[in-house]
TIVEXRO-5817 format. One record per residue (C-alpha): x, y, z. Coordinates in steps of 0.05 Angstrom, whole numbers, plus 32768, in hexadecimal, padded with zeros to 4 digits. Example, Ala and Ser with C-alpha at 12.3 -4.5 7.8 and 13.67 -1.06 7.14 Angstrom:
BEGIN
80F67FA6809C;81117FEB808F;
END
This chain:
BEGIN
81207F7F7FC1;80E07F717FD0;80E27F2D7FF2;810B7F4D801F;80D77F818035;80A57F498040;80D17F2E8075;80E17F6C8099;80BF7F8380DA;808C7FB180D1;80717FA58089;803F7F8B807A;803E7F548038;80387F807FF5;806A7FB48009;80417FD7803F;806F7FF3806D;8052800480B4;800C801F8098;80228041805F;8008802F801D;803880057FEA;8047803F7FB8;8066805E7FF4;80A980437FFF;80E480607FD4;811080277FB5;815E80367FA3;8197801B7F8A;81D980387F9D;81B480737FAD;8194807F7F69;814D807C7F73;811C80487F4A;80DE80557F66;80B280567F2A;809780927F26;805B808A7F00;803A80597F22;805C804F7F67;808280137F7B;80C67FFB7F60;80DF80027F15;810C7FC57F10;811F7F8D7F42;816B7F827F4C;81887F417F45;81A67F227F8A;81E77F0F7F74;81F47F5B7F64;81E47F727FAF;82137F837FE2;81E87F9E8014;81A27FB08019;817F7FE18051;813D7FE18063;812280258087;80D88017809B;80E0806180CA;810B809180EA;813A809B80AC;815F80DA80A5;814D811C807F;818081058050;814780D38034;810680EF801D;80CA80DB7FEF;80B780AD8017;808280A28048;808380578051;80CC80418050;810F80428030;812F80048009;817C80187FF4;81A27FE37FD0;81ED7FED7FD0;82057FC07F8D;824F7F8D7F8E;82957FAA7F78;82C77F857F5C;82FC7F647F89;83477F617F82;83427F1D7F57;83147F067F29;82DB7ED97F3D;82987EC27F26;825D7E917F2A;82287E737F05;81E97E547F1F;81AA7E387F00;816F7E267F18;812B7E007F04;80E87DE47F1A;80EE7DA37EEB;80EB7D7B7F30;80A57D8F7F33;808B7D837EE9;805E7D547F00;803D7D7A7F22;80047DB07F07;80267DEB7F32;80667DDF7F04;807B7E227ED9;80B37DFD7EB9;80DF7E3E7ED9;81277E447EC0;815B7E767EE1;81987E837ECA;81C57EBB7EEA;82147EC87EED;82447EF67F10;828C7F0D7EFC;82B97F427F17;82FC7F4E7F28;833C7F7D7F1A;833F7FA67ED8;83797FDF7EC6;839F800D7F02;83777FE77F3A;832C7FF47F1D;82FC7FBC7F2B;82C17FA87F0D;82827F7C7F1B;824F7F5A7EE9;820D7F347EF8;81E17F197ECC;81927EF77ED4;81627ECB7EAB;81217EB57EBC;80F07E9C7E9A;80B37E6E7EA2;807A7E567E7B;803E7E647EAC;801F7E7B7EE9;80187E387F20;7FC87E247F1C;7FA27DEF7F1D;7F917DCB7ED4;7F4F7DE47EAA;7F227DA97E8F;7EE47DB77E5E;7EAF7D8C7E75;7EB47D657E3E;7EF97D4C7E68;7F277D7A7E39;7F627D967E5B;7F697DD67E4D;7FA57DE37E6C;7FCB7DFB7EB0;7FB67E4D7EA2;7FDA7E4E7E65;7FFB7E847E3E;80247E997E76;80687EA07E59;80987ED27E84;80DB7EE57E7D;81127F147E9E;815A7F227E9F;817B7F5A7EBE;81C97F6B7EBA;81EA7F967EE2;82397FB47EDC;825A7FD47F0B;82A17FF57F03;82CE80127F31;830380497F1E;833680637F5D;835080A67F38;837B80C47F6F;838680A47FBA;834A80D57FD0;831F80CC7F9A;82F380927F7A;82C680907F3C;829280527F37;825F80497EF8;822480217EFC;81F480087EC2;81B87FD87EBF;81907FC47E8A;81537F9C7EA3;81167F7C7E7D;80DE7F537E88;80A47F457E62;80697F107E5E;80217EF77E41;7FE07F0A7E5D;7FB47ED97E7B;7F697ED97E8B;7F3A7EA37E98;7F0C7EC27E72;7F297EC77E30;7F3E7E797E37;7F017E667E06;7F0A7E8F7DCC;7EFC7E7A7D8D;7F387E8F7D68;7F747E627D77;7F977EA07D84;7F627EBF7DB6;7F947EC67DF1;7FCC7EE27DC1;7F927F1D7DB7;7F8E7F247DF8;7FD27F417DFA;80147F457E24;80487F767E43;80897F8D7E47;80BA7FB87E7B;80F77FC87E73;812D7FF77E9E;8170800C7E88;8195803C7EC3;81D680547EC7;81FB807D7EFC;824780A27F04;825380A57F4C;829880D07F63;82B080C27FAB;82E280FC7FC8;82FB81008008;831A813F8016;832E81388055;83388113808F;82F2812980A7;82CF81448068;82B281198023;8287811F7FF2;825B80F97FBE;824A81107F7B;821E80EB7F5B;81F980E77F08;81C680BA7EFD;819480AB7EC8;815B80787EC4;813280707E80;80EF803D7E91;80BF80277E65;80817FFC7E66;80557FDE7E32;801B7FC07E34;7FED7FA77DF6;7FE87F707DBF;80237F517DA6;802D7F5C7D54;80077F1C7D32;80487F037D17;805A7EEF7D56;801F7ECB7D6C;80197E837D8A;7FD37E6D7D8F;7FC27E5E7DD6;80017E417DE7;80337E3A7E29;806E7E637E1E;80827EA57E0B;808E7E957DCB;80D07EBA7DBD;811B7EBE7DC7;81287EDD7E15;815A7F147DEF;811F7F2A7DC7;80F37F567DD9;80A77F587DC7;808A7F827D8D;80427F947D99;80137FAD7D68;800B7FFC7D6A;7FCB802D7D62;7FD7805D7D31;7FA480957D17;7F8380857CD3;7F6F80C57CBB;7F51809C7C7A;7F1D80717C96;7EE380607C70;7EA680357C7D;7E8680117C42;7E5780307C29;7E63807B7C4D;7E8280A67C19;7E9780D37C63;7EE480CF7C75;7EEF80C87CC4;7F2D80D07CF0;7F3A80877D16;7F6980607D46;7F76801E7D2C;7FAB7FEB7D3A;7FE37FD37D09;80207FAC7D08;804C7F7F7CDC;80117F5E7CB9;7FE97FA17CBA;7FAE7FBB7CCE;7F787F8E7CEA;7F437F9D7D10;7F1D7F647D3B;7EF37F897D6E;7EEC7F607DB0;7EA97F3E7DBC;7E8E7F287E00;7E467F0D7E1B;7E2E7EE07E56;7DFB7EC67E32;7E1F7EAF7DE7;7E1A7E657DCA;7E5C7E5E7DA5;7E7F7E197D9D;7EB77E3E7DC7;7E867E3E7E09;7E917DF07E1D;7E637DFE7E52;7E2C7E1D7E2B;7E137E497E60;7DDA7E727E3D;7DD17EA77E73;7D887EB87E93;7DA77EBA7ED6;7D707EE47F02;7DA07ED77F44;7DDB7F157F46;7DF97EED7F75;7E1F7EBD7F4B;7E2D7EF27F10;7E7C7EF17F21;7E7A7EAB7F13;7E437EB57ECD;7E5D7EF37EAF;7E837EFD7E6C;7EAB7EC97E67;7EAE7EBA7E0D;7ED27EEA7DF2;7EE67EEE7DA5;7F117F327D84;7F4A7F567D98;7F567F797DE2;7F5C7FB97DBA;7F847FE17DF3;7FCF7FF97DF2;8001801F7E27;803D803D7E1B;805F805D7E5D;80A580747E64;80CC809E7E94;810E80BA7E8A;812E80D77EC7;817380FD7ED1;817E810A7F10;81C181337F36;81D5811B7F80;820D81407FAE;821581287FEF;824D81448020;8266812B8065;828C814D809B;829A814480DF;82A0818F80F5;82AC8188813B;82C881448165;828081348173;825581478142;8253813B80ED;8230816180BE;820F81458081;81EF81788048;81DB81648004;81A1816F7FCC;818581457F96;816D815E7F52;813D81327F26;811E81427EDF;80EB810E7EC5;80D381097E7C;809380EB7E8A;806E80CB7E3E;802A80A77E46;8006808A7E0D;7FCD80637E1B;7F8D80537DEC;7F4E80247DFA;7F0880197DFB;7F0D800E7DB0;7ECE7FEB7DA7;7EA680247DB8;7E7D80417D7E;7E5E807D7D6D;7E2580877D37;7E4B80797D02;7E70803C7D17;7EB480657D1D;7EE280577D5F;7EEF80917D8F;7F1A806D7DC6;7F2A80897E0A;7F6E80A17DFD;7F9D80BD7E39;7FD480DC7E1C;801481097E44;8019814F7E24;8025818B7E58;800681C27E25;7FDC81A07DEE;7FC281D17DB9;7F8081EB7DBD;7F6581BC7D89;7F8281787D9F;7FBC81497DBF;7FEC81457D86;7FF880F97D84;7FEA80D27D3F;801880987D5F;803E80737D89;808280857D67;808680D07D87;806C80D07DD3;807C811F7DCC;809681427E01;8067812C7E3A;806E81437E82;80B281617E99;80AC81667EE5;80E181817F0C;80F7815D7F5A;812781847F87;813E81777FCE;816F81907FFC;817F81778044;81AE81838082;81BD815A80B7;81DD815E80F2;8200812F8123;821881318165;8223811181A5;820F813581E8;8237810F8221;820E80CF8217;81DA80E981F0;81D880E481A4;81B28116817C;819E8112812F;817C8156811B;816B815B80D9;8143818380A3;812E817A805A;8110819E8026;80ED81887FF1;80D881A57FAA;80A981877F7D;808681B37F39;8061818A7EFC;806881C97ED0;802381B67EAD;7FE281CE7E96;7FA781B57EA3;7F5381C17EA1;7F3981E77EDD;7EF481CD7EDA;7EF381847EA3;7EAB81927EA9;7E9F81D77E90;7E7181D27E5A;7E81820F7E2C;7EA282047E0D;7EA281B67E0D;7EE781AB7DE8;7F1681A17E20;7F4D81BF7DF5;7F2A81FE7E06;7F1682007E40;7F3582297E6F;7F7682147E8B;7FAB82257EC2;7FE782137ED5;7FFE81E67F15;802481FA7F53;806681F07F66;806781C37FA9;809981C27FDA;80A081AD802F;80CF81B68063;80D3817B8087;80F0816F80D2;8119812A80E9;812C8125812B;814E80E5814C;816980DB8195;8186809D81AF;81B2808E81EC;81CC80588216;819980388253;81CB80038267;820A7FF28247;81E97FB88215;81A17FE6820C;81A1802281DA;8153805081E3;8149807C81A8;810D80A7818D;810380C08154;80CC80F0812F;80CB810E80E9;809E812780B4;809D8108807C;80888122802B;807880FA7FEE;805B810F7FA5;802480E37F92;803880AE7F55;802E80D47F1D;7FF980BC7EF8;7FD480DB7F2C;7FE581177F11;7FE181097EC1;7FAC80DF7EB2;7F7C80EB7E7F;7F8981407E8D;7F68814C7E42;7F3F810E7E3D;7EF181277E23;7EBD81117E54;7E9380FB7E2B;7EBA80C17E16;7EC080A07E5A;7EC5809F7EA2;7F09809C7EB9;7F2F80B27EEF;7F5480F67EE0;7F96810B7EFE;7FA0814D7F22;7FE881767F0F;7FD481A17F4B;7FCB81637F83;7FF1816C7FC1;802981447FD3;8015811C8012;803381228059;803C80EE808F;805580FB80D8;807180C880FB;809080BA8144;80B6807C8161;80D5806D819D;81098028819D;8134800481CA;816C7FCF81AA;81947FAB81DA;81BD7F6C81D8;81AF7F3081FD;81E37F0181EC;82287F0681CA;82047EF38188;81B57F02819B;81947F4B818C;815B7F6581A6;81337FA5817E;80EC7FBB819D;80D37FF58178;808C80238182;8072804D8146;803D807C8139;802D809980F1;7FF180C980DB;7FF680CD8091;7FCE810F806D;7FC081288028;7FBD80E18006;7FA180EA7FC8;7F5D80C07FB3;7F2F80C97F77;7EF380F47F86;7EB681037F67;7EAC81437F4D;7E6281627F34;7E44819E7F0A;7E0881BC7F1D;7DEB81987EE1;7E0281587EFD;7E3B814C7ED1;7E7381277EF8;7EB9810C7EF8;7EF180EB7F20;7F3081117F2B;7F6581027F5F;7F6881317FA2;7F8181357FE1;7F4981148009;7F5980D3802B;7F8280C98076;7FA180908091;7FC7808480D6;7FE9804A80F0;80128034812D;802B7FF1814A;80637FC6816A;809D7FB38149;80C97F758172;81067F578152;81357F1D815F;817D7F198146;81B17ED48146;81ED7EE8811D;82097EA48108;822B7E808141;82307E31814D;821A7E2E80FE;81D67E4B811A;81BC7E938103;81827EBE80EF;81497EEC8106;81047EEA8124;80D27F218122;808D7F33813C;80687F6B8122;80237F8F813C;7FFF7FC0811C;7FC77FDE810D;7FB4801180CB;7F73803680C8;7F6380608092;7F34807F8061;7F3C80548023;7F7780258011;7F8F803E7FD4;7F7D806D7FA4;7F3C80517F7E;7F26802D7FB9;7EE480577FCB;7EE980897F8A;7EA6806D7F7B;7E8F80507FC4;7E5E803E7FC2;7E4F80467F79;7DFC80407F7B;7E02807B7FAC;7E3180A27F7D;7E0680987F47;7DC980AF7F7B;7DF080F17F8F;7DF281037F3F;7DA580FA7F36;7D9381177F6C;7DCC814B7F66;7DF0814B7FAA;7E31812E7FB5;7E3680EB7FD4;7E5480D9801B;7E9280BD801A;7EAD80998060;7EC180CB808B;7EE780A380BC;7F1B807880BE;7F11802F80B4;7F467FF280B2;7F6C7FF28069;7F717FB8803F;7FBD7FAE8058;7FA97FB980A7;7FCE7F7180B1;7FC67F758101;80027F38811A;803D7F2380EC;80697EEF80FA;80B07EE980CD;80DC7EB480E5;81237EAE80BC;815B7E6B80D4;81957E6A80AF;81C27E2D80BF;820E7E20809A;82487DF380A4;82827E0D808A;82AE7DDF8063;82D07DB08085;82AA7DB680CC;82727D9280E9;82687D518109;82977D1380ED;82617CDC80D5;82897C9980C3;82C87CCC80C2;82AA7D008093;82967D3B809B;82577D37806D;822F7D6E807F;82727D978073;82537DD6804A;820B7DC9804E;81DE7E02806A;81967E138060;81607E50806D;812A7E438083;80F17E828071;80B37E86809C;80757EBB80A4;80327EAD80CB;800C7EEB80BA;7FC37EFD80DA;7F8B7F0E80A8;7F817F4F8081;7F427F71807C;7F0A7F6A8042;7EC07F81803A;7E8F7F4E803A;7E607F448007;7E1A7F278004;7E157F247FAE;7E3F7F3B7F76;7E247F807F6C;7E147F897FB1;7E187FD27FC9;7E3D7FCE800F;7E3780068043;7E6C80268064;7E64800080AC;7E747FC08089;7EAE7FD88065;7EEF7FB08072;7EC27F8A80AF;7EDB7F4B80A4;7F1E7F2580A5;7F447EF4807A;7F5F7EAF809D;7F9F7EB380BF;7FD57EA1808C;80177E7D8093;80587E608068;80997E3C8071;80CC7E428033;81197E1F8035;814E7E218011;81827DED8022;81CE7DEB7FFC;820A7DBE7FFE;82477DD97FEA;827F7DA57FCC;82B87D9C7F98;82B67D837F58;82F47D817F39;830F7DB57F66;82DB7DD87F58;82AE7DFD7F86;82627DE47F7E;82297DEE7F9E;81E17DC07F95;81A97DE67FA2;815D7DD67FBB;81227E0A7FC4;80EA7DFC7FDB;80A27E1F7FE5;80727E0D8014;80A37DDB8031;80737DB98061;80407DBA802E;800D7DE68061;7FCA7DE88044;7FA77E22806D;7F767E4A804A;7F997E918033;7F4F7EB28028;7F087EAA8016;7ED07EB57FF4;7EB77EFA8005;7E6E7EE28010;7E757EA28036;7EB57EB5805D;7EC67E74804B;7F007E57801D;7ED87E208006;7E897E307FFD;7E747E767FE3;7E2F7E6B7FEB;7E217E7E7FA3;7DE77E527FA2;7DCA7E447F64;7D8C7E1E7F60;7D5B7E197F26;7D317E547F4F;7D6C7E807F3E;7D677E797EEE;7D287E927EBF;7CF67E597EB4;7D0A7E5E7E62;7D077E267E32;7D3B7E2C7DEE;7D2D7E077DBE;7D5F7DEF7D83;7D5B7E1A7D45;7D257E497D69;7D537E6E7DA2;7D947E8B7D97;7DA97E767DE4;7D977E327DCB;7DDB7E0A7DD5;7DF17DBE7DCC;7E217DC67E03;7DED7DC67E34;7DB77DA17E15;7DD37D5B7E3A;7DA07D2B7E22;7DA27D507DDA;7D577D547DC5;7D5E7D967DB6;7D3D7DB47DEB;7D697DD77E1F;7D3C7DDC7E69;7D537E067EA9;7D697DC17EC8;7D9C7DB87E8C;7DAF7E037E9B;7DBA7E007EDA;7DE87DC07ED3;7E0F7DE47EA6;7E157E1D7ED0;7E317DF17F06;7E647DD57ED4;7E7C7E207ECF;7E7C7E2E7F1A;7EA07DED7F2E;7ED87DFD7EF9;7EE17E4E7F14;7ED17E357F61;7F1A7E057F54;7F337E3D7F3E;7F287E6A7F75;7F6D7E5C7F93;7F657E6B7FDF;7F967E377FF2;7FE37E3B7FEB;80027E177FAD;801C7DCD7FC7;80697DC77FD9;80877DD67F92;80E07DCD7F95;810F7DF07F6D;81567DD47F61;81917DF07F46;81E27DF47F3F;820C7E207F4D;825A7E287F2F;82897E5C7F54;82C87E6F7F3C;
END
């Protein structure tokens, strides 16, 4: 689904449709929405040999569609046919192993539908991947060990989908849909690759997500003019994030490490209400984490300046330059990531839909839509922070609508509770009808959105100081009535004009809303959600004109205009005493507008495809949601000593996605079987095609920096521009028989001219190669360690091993370090990588 947003006019790569940020586009599948609704973007992917149809709507869609401000993505899923058919393909990257980009991917997926009883038909797909690691280049110790290509990178997915179909009367049509869809995978970071535990990246910890949906859909036509659609759906999403239970740990291996059917067990937090520390006769209350082999407790450990015989660089810290402390920070780390997430949503939601053509020239359509989420949270880290006593009091966020007024009542991960219940509602009527030439779509929605949650009216309020006291209120229902309005009619007999103008209402993701609503302040500085946060508006215009050049060439040309209000950003808010913290408000505005020219070749003379050019242009006051909560942070921290607020940007400014010219490019070229040229009397390109996939994009907006910790000011912001960027992908078949069997070879391949254009840079230089982090003996302290007298003494950087380590034998190490990080600073495109495979129809 989303490749094929990224090759759509209009959006921008990353799911940013004309301006509008990527948690704005609403994703569906045979109309049952899976959008998630926690976080924003899309619950599951669907696998492609399940599609029948997908429609993109990057503007102008009807008041039948709403939550959306960006676009709509609908995916209409396969029925069964009238005889029973199938295929099988599988595909694989062992063409490449040689090569360090290899991730030794295997993908397996199968299709199989046909009739069943009294003319019902059913469909089946089914998906495996898996792979073993992200592509990067290999990691060598300086003593010439290889460390590996980013290991501990295992992935796997499958997805299934079923889809029945049930005639019941000659009128009347039932069709059930499930899905159950999983992926799940290892954590990675370069930092942790130098533990000194041989499982240090199993502590580091994994994830998993997994989707199950279902929906009853009944189709009714009553008459000749009228139908309806009555449709039950329910989605049940959950994501995990945290250590893996011990038992299933691999040391730093490739791999996943388990069976693709199984799914991973993590180890859980649970409250001891028993804890003692030796010595302390006192009892204390404390999260710890536990699984199959108990409880154990390693806390995680980090320092830039450590000698360990797991630092192969033996960098001993004393760096005076801030510059180059990206590249010199924490990189030895020992203990466990002590951090776990639960989230799930479970959402029922009831669709009716009905159709009529009341008059000869003009069709009504009315319907509503009625969700109910169960919203559960559970998330618990920071459990290395101590108070006096050495006990752990973690930052725990935690979904409860109307905690007591002592605590949350979690003591585990086994009972979420009842977390957040909010209610959706929407109703809409539209109305269609020609006007001699003139065709008119007029239509209005409203929409209905309440959290039916409590929450603190001021977190700060300091008596009393137990926010299970402090006084509370409850949030506000939200609703809008939104206008659509489209007109289009004929300029020539080949040229359709239209316009169209809406407005346009979405409810923030909702962990804008929830986070952290009973978290004490005093444990942490996070950013807090807002039950009562307005739901954000957009208004947008566009005028079009599609015409058709040829008998098999299109034309589209298509103007836009968007000004996008109430999107929600976290804000600082103070005390009089100074006290502070971050909640999420309606503060930040964004507008957009651009050009929108597409090509069309249906396939004719084996030659097909599309060609699009896109310009546009999107300004606004921060990018996403954290972007400037704490921008720029030394004047944040300024406003609350000095106790005034502190000045946000006030106008707009280009957002990180303002991706000015895009360029998509799609051939498709097929021979059917048994056509083509004759070559020695056969026809051997019979049943060969190929795609050929190409985008030249301009570059996208960044801040230049001068150091590390640099504070930047707001004229600078977003100044400066990434290179130009640019890709050609193909995919080339050959369909034959084997045994009279239908077959078809199968050959990806990415980067297929192997183009090595830089795809960014380093944020100081502006260039992909040279950062200009320059380190020279000037830029560390003039210190002397000696063996046995200093504990940043280390034999990994004393080279000529007389026991004294000098600034010269420093800095040589620390340009082993930056060497190693500057090759992995990937700001080239992997090298052409293939993919081949087989597929087995029958």
């Amino acid at each position: 689904m989303s490749s094929v947003l990224n090759t759509t006019a209009g959006v921008a790569s990353g799911n940013y449709i004309r301006g509008s940020r990527s948690t704005d586009v609403s994703y569906m599948v045979d109309g049952l929405s899976l959008t998630n609704p926690i976080s924003g973007g899309i619950l599951t992917d669907i696998s492609k040999n399940a599609v029948d149809e997908i429609v993109v709507q990057t503007g102008g869609f009807s008041a039948e569609y709403g939550n959306a401000m960006g676009g709509v993505l609908n995916v209409v899923t396969k029925e069964g046919g009238s005889k029973y058919e199938g295929s099988m393909r599988y595909k694989t990257d062992k063409l490449s192993s040689s090569s360090q980009y290899y991730q030794n991917a295997n993908i397996l997926d199968f299709t199989f539908g046909g009739p069943l009883i009294k003319k019902s038909r059913f469909f089946l797909t089914t998906y495996l991947n898996s792979y073993d690691m992200v592509p990067g280049r290999e990691v060598f110790a300086p003593d010439g060990t290889n460390i590996g290509r980013h290991p501990h990178q295992g992935y796997q997915e499958y997805r299934t989908n079923l889809k029945l179909s049930v005639p019941i009367t000659p009128s009347m049509k039932l069709k059930v849909t499930g899905s159950i869809n999983r992926s799940q995978g290892l954590n990675y970071n370069l930092l942790w690759r130098f533990g000194n535990d041989e499982n240090q990246l199993d502590r580091l910890g994994a994830y998993l997500n997994k989707t199950k949906y279902g929906t009853i859909t009944l189709d009714h036509t009553i008459s000749s003019k009228t139908f309806y659609t009555l449709k039950a759906g329910i989605t049940d999403w959950v994501s995990i994030s945290g250590q893996r239970d011990r038992s299933e740990w691999s040391g730093n291996k490739v791999g996943s490490n388990c069976a693709f059917w199984e799914d991973y067990t993590f180890r859980e937090p649970f409250l001891d209400t028993d804890y003692h520390i030796m010595g302390d006769t006192n009892t204390y209350s404390k999260w710890r984490l536990r699984d199959s082999k108990g409880i154990g407790d390693v806390y995680s450990q980090t320092t830039s300046s450590a000698v360990s015989a797991s630092n192969p660089y033996g960098i001993t810290g004393g760096i005076q330059n801030t510059m180059d402390a990206d590249y010199f920070g924490s990189f030895i780390y020992s203990g466990d990531n002590d951090w776990y997430s639960q989230n799930r949503d479970r959402c029922v939601t009831l669709k009716f839909d009905l159709t009529s053509q009341l008059f000869l020239n003009g069709e009504v359509k009315t319907g509503f839509e009625l969700k109910r989420h169960n919203v559960n949270r559970f998330a618990i880290g920071a459990m290395a922070a101590y108070n006096g006593v050495g006990v752990t009091y973690p930052l725990i966020d935690y979904y409860e609508a109307s905690p007591s007024d002592t605590a949350l009542s979690i003591t585990g991960v086994d009972d979420l509770g009842e977390g957040y219940q909010p209610l959706e509602f929407a109703s809409y009527l539209n109305y269609q009808f020609q006007m001699k030439n003139i065709f008119v779509n007029m239509g209005l929605r409203f929409d209905y959105f309440d959290t039916f949650t409590e929450y603190r009216i001021n977190p700060i309020q300091t008596d009393p100081s137990n926010p299970f006291l402090q006084d509370r209120t409850s949030s506000d229902a939200k609703y809008q009535i939104s206008p659509r309005l489209g007109i289009s009619f004929p300029v020539t007999e080949k040229t359709m004009f239209r316009f169209n103008y809406g407005y346009f209402f979405q409810t923030p993701p909702m962990e804008r809303m929830f986070a952290y609503l009973w978290l004490d302040r005093n444990q942490g500085d996070v950013n807090m959600g807002n039950p009562d946060i307005e739901p954000q508006k957009t208004i947008a215009y566009e005028v079009g004109l599609s015409t058709i050049l040829t008998d098999d060439i299109a034309m589209d040309v298509t103007l836009y205009q968007k000004n996008m209000f109430n999107l929600e950003g976290y804000r600082i808010r103070r005390s009089p005493d100074l006290d502070w913290y971050f909640q999420a408000f309606n503060e930040e505005y964004a507008e957009s507008k651009g050009l929108e020219l597409t090509l069309r070749k249906r396939i004719n003379h084996y030659i097909g495809g599309s060609m699009s050019y896109s310009f546009a242009i999107a300004d606004g006051t921060s990018s996403t949601v954290t972007q400037i909560s704490r921008y720029p942070l030394t004047s944040v921290t300024y406003a609350k000593q000095l106790g005034y607020e502190p000045i946000y940007p006030q106008d707009t400014m280009p957002m990180d996605f303002d991706q000015r010219h895009t360029f998509n490019f799609n051939l498709d070229f097929y021979i059917p079987a048994q056509e083509g040229p004759s070559i020695l009397g056969t026809k051997l390109l019979s049943g060969f095609g190929a795609n050929i996939m190409s985008n030249v994009s301009s570059g996208r907006p960044y801040t230049p920096v001068t150091s590390y910790t640099v504070d930047v000011t707001t004229d600078r912001f977003n100044s400066a521009r990434y290179p130009w960027t640019y890709y050609v992908n193909g995919k080339f078949y050959k369909d034959i028989k084997v045994l009279k069997q239908d077959v078809t070879l199968l050959l990806e391949v990415y980067n297929l001219f192997n183009l090595q254009a830089p795809t960014s840079v380093f944020e100081g230089s502006g260039d992909p190669d040279d950062p200009l982090y320059n380190l020279t003996i000037g830029s560390l302290s003039s210190d002397t360690y000696v063996k046995g007298e200093s504990k940043l003494y280390s034999e990994w950087s004393d080279f000529d091993g007389d026991g004294v380590l000098t600034p010269a034998e420093r800095l040589a190490a620390y340009l082993n370090y930056q060497n190693d990080m500057l090759d992995l600073k990937n700001h080239y495109p992997n090298p052409r990588t293939f993919t081949v495979g087989i597929e087995i129809k029958f």
